[in-house]
N, C-alpha and C positions, 0 to 999 in steps of 0.2 A: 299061824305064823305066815307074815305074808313076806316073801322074796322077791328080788326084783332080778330078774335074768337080762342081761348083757345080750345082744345080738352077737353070735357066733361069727367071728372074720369070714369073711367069703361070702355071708348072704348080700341080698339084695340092700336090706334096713341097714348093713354095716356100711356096705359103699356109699350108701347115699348121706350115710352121716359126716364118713369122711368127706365128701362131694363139698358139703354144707358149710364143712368148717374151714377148708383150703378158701373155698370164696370167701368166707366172712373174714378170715387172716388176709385176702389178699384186696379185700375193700379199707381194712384198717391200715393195712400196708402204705396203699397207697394217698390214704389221707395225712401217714404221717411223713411220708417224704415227697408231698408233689412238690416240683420246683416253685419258688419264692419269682413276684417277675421280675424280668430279665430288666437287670440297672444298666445304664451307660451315660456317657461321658461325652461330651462334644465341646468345641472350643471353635466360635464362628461370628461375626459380625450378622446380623437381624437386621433383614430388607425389608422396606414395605413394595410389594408389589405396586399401588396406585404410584407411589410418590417416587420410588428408587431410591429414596435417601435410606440412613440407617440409624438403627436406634444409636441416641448418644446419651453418655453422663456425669457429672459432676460430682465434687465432693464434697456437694451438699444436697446430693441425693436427690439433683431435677433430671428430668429424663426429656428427653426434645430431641428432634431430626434435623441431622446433615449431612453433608454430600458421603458417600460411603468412601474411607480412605484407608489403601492396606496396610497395615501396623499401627493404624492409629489402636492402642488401649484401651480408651475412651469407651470406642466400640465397638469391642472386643468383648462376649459373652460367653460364660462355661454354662451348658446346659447340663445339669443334673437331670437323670430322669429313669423314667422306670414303664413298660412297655405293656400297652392295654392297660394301665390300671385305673381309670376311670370312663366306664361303657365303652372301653373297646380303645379309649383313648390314651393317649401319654400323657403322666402329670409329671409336671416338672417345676424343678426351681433354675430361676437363670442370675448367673452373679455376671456382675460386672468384672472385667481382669481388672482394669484400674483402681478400682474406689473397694472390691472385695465387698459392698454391698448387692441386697437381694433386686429385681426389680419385682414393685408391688401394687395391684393392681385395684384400688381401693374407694373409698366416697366420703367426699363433705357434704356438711351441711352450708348451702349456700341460702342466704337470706337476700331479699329485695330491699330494696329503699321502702318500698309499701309495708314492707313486716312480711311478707310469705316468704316459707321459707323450704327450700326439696332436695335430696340429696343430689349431688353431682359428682361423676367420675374423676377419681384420680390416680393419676401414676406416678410414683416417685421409686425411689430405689430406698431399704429397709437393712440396716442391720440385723442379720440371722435370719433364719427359718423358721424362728415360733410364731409367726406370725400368719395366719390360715391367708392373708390377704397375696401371700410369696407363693401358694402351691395353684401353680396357673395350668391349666391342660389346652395339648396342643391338639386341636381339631382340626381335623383335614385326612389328605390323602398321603402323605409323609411331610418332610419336613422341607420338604421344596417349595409347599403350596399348605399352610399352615395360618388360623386362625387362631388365638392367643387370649387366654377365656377365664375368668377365675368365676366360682360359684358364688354369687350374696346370698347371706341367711334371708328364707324364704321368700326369694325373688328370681328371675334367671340371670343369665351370665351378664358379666361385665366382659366387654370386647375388646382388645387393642386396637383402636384405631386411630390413623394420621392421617392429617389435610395435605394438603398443597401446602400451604403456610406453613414455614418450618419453626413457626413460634408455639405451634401446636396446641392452639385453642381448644380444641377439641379430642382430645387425647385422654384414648374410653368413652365410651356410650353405654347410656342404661341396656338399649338394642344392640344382641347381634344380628345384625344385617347379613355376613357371611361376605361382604363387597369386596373389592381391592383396595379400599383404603383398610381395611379390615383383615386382611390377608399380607401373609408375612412368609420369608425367606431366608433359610441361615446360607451362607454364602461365605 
């Protein structure tokens, strides 16, 4: 007949069992309640460093630069967001206060007269946040000095960037450069 004997409380093999099992309890502990990251809330007009103008938009969801002016709506943004949660960075979504849509950071197919045809960046502002093109991450050093970035399937970032030209030709590149047209400000 074979028995299996219990280590006697007080030895060596009982403390270490209990030893064993407070950490294993206090590993699962802490997987089940490490904090979720830290969400916040802002409400601020979006500067571009190069230009000094600020993002603006309509209610037909175009997005373009003008002079930065206080209470204008227009361009007035709520940044939704949540802290480190992309490599260390903030992803967020930013609405419009006026129009209550997303601003989104996305790409056409643009075609030549010749028939070639390659995607090209675009921003417009999107009803809702199902849209993976709305969850943009802010890269930089905080939100003073801030790059504005969405991921393309299997490609790298799509950048916010503005000219001189407040008709903004150019708004989004395949390249992030990391520039001061490329560089932005909530203010």
């Amino acid at each position: 007949m074979i028995t299996s004997r219990l280590p006697r409380r007080g030895t060596p093999r009982s403390r270490l069992a209990r030893i064993c099992l407070a950490f294993a309890l206090g590993i699962v502990s802490i997987g089940l309640f490490a904090p979720a990251a830290q969400a916040y809330d802002m409400t601020r007009h979006i500067q571009n460093y190069a230009t000094g103008e600020c993002l603006d938009s309509n209610v037909n969801g175009d997005v373009y630069m003008l002079p930065c002016q206080d209470g204008n709506d227009w361009q007035t943004w709520f940044v939704h967001g949540s802290l480190g949660s992309e490599g260390g960075y903030d992803t967020v979504t930013i609405q419009n206060k006026k129009t209550g849509r997303y601003l989104s950071i996305s790409s056409y197919l643009f075609c030549s007269v010749a028939g070639a045809c390659w995607p090209l960046p675009k921003v417009s502002t999107v009803n809702g946040t199902g849209d993976p093109t709305t969850r943009i991450t802010g890269a930089g050093v905080g939100w003073w000095k801030v790059t504005l970035r969405v991921l393309r399937p299997n490609s790298p970032y799509y950048c916010l960037e503005a000219t001189a030209d407040t008709a903004v030709n150019r708004f989004g590149t395949p390249n992030c450069t990391y520039s001061s047209n490329q560089t932005w400000r909530l203010i």
